[in-house]
Structure formats: C-alpha cells, structure tokens
KEKE-3310 file (N, C-alpha, C; in steps of 0.2 Angstrom, whole numbers, plus 5000, padded with zeros to 4 digits):
npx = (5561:5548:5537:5525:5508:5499:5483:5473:5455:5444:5453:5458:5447:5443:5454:5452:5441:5446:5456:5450:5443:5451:5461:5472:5488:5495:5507:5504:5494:5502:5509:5498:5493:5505:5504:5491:5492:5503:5495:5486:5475:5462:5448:5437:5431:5440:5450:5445:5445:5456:5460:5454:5459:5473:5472:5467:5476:5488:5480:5481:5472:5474:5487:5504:5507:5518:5514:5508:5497:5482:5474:5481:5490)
npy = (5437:5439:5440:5437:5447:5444:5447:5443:5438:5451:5459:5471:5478:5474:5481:5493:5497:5494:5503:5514:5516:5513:5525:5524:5518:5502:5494:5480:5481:5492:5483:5477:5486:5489:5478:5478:5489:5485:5477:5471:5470:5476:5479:5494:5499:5494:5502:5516:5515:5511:5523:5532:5531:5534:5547:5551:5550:5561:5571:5571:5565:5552:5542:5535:5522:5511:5498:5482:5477:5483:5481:5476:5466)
npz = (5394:5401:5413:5424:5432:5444:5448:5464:5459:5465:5474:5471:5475:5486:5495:5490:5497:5511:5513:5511:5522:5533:5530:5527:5519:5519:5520:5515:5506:5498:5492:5485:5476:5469:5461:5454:5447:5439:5431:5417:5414:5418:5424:5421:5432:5442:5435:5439:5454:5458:5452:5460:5473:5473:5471:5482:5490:5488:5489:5501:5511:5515:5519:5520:5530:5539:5541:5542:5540:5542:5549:5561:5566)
capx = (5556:5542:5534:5515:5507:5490:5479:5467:5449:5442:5459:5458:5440:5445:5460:5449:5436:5448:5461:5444:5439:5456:5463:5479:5488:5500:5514:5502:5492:5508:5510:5492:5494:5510:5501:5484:5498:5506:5488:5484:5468:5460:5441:5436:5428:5445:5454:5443:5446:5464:5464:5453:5465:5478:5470:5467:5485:5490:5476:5483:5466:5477:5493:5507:5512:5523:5511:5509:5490:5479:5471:5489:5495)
capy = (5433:5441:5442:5439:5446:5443:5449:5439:5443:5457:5461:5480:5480:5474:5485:5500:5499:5494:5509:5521:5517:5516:5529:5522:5513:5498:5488:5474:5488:5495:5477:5475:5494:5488:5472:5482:5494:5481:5471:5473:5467:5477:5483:5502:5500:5495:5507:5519:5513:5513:5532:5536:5529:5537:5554:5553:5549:5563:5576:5571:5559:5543:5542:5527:5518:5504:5493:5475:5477:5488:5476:5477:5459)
capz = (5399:5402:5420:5423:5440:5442:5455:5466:5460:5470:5477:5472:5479:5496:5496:5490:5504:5518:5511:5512:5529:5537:5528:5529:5514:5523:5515:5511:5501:5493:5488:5479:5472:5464:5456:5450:5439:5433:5428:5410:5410:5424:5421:5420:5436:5446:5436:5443:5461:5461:5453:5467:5480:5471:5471:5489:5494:5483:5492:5508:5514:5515:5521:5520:5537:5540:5545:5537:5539:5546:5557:5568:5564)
cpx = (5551:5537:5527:5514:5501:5487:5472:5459:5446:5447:5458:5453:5440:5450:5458:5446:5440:5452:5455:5444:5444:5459:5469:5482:5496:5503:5510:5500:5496:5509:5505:5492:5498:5507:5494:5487:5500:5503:5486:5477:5463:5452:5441:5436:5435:5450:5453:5445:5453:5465:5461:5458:5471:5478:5468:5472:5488:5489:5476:5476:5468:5482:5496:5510:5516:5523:5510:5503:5487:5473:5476:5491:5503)
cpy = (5439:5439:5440:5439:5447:5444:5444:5441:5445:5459:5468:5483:5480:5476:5493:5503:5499:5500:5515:5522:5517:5525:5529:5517:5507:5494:5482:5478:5489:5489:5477:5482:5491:5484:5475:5487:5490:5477:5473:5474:5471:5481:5489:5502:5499:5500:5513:5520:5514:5521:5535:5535:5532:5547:5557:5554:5557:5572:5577:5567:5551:5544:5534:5527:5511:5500:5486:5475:5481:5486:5474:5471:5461)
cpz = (5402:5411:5422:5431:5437:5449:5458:5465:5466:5477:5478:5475:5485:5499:5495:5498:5510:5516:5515:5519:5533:5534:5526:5522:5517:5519:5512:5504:5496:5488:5481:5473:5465:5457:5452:5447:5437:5430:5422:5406:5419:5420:5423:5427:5442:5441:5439:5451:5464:5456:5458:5474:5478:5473:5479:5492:5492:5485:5500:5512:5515:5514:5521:5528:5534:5542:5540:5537:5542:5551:5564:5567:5565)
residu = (UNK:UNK:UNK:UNK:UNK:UNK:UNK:UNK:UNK:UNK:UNK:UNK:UNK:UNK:UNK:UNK:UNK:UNK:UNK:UNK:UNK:UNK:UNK:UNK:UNK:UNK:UNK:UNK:UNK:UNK:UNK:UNK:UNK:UNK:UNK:UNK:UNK:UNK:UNK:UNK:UNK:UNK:UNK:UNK:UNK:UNK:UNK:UNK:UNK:UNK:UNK:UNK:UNK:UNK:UNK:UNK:UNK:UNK:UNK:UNK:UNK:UNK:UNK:UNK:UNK:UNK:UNK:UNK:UNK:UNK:UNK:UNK:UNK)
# end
C-alpha cells in the first residue's frame, strides 16, 4: 500500500516566506516540511526553497519552536 501525500498548491511558498520572516519553523511548518520531502512531483523552484530553509536552520538563522503557528494561535 502505498501512501500519496500531496501538498496544497503554494504551500511550500507560504511556508517559505512566513519561515523567512519569522525566522522560526513551528509544528505547523514541521508538518508541511514533512509533506514537500515526501512530494515527488515538486518543481525546481520549491526545491530550491525548501533547501534554502533547510540551510538556514542548519546555519543556525531559523530555529524550531513549539508553537502551532507563528501567529500564536
């Protein structure tokens, strides 16, 4: 059985930009993170976006919190 996750278009885009500006990557994030690796069919341009948000975490410019959004919900 095989699995299919699929990501909401422009998921990874609006998970880029809010990641950049908070700086912060939140359990929602973590979520869409999961789901944009395990997407198969992901254009150049979001895989670019999620290795930059990887390489930011990585460089210590984006940290994980415990937060469910980073609007404070």
């Amino acid at each position: 059985m095989k699995i299919s996750v699929r990501l909401i278009p422009g998921a990874l885009s609006d998970l880029f930009a809010q990641a950049s500006s908070s700086g912060k990557i939140t359990l929602a994030d973590r979520y869409g993170l999961m789901a944009a690796l395990l997407e198969e069919s992901l254009t150049d341009e979001e895989r670019d976006s999620l290795e930059r948000l990887l390489r930011a975490f990585r460089r210590g410019r984006m940290k994980v919190v415990d937060e469910i959004s980073a609007l404070g919900y």
